[in-house]
C-alpha positions, 0 to 999 in steps of 0.5 A: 743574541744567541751564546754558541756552545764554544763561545762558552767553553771558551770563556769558562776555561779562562775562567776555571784557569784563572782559579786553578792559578790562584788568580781572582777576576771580577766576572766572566761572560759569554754574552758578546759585547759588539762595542768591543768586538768581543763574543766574551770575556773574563774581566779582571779586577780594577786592581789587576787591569790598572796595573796595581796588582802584578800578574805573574805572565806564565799564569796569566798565558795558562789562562789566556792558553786555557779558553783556545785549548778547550774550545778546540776540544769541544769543537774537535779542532786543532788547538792551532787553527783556534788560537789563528782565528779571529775570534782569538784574536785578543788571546794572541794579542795579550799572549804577545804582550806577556813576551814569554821566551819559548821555554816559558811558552811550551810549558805555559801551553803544556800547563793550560791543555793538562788543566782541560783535560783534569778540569773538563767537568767544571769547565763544561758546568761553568760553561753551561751557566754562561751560555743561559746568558748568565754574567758569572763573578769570581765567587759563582765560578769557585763554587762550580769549581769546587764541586770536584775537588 
């Protein structure tokens, strides 16, 4: 199955967000898993999708904010009408779930599109090795992370 190029931006910048907030996740993937419906995803680790590890819900919504924001960069889309489609669907899903009060939102939003535009080349770099197929751990997006800083 072929990787769009937005599928990929979209997974990196969850990916590349999930770092900047200090947040670890097992790996990341471009490569749609058609059991679950999903083109991608970052996965979280055991520790963090049972519930055991607590995520702060404004760092988690810039990661959830991040792969939406990119996406409609890359495509020179509205970031609305990504976030509305249907592939986005588990975004919104999780975003809702966070129940984040609008200050909380906005800043969330306004964090995630100033992270797009400081971090568009690691973005694109990690974003390049996923749509090869690859299924990237934390340590592998790091390391494509670190060479701008």
């Amino acid at each position: 199955m072929k990787i769009t190029r937005s599928t990929a931006i979209h997974e990196a910048a969850h990916a590349v967000a999930a770092i900047r907030a200090g947040l670890v996740f097992d790996h990341v993937t471009a490569v749609a898993d058609l059991e679950q419906e999903l083109d991608g995803a970052l996965h979280w680790t055991d520790l963090q999708s049972s519930g055991e590890v607590a995520m702060s819900p404004e760092l988690v919504a810039v990661v959830l904010l991040a792969g939406p924001c990119a996406e409609a960069r890359a495509m020179r889309r509205r970031v609305d009408l990504v976030f509305a489609d249907d592939a986005a669907a588990d975004d919104r899903e999780s975003m809702a779930s966070l129940e984040l009060d609008e200050v909380s939102f906005l800043a969330a939003s306004r964090e995630a599109l100033g992270l797009i535009e400081r971090d568009w080349q690691a973005i694109e770099r990690v974003a390049s090795e996923l749509a090869k197929g690859r299924r990237l751990t934390f340590d592998e997006v790091a390391a494509l992370v670190v060479a701008d800083d």
